[in-house]
NUNU-393056 format. One record per residue: x, y, z negated of N, C-alpha, C in turn; residue in three letters. Coordinates in steps of 0.05 Angstrom, whole numbers, padded with zeros to 5 digits, always signed. Example, Ala and Ser with C-alpha at 12.3 -4.5 7.8 and 13.67 -1.06 7.14 Angstrom:
<pts>
+00264-00114-00156+00246-00090-00156+00264-00066-00156ALA;+00257-00045-00142+00273-00021-00143+00258+00001-00157SER;
</pts>
This chain:
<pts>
-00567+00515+01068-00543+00499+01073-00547+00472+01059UNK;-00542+00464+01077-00546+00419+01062-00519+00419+01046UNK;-00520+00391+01029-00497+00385+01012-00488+00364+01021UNK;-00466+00354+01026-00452+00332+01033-00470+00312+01019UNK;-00470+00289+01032-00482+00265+01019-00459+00249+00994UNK;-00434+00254+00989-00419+00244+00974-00430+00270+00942UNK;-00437+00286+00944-00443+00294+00922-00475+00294+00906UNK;-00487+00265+00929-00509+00262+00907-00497+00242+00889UNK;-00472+00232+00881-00470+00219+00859-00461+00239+00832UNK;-00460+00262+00845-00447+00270+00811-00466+00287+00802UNK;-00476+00282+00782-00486+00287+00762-00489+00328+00761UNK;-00516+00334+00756-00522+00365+00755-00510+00369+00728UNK;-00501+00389+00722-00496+00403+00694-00522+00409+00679UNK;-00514+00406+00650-00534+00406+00634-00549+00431+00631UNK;-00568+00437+00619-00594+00460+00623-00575+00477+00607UNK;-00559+00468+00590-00549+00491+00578-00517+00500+00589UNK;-00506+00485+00607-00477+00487+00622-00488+00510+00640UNK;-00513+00495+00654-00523+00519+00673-00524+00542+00672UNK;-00540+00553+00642-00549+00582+00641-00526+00591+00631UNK;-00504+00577+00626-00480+00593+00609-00469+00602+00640UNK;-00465+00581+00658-00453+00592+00694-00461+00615+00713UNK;-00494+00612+00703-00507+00639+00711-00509+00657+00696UNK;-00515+00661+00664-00494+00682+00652-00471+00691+00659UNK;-00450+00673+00666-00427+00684+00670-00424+00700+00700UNK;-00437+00684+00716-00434+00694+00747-00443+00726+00737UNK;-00472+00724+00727-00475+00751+00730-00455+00772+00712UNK;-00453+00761+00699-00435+00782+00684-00410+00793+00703UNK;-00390+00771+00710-00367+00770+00725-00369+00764+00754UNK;-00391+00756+00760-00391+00759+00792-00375+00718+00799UNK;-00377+00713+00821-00380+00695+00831-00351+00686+00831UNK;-00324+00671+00819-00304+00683+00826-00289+00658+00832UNK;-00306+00624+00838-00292+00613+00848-00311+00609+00871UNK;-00294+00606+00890-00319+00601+00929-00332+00566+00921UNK;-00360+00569+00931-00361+00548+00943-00352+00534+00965UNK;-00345+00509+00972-00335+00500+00988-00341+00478+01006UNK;-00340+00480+01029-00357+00465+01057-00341+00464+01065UNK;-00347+00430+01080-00330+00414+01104-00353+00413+01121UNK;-00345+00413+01142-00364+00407+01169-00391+00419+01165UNK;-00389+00446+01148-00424+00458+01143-00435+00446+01122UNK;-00427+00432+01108-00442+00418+01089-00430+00437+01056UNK;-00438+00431+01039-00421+00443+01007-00413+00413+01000UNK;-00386+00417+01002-00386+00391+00977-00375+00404+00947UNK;-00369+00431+00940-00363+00429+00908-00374+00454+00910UNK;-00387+00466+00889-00402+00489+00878-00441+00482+00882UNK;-00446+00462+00879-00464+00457+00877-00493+00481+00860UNK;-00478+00478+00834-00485+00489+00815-00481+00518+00819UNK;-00464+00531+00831-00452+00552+00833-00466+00574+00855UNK;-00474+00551+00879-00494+00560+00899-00517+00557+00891UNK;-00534+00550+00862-00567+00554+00855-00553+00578+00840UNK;-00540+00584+00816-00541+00598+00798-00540+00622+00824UNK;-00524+00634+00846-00530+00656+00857-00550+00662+00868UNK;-00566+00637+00881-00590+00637+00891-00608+00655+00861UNK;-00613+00638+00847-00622+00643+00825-00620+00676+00813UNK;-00595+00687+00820-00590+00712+00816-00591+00737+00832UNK;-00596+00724+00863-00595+00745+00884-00567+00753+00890UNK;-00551+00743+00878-00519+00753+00888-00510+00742+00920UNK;-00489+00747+00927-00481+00743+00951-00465+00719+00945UNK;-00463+00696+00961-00450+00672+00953-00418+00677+00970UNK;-00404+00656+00954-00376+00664+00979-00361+00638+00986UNK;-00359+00640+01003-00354+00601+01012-00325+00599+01023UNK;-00308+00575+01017-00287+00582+01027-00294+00558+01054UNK;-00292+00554+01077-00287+00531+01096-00261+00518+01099UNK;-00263+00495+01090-00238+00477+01103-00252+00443+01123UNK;-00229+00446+01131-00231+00415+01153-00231+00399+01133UNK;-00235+00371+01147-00228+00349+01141-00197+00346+01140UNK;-00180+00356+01150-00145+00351+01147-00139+00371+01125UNK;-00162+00389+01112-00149+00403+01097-00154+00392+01065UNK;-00159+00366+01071-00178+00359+01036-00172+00330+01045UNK;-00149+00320+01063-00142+00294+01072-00152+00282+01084UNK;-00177+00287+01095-00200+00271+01113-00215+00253+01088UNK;-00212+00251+01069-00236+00233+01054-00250+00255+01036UNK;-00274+00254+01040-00294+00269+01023-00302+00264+00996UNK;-00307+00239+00995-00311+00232+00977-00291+00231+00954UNK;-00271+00224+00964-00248+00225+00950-00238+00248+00934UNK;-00247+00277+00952-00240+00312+00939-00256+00313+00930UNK;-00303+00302+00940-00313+00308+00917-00309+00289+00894UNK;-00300+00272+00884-00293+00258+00860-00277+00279+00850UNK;-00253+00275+00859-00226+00293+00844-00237+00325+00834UNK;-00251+00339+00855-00266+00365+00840-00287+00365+00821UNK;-00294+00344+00818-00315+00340+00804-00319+00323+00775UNK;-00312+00299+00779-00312+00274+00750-00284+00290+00746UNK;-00267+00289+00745-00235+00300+00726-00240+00322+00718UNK;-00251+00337+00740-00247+00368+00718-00275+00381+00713UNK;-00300+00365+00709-00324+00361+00693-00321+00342+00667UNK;-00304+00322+00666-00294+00305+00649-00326+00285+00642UNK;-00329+00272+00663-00361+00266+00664-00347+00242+00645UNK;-00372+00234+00639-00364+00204+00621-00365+00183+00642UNK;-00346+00162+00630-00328+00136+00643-00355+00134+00667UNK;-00381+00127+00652-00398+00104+00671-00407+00125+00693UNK;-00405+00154+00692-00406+00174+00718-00386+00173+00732UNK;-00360+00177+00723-00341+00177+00744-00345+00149+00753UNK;-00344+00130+00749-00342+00105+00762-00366+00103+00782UNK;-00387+00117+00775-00409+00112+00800-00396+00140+00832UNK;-00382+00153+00817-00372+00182+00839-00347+00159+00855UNK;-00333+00149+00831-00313+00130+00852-00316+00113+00878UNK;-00348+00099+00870-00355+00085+00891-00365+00095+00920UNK;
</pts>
């Protein structure tokens, strides 16, 4: 599965955010969906290697474009720099 082109600006989680996400998947299982517009992922990036990574079954939720307002970029910012709490000079490059 491809990734939306609006989420090559944000930033991968660090080596150690990662193994704590795939620790946890495995422990607890996968328990927020990744999520695709038009076939693409735009948020669980991370979420879709760590199961890869694990052999688990991934779980995706699908929404439209009317269901995330029609701007992409805009939900992947808002899912992403706010509640990653990236620093100022990341979110400002996800804004653009």
């Amino acid at each position: 599965m491809e990734f939306h082109p609006a989420t090559k600006h944000i930033p991968r989680m660090s080596h150690d955010q990662y193994e704590r996400l795939v620790d946890d998947i495995a422990r607890y299982g996968l328990l927020v969906p990744i999520v695709v517009v038009d076939g693409m992922i735009v948020d669980g990036r991370d979420r879709f290697y760590a199961c890869l990574q694990l052999g688990i079954e991934r779980a995706f939720v699908r929404l439209t474009l009317d269901d995330i307002g029609a701007n992409v970029e805009r939900y992947v910012n808002q899912m992403n720099a706010v509640r990653r709490h990236l620093p100022q000079e990341d979110s400002a490059s996800v804004a653009s």
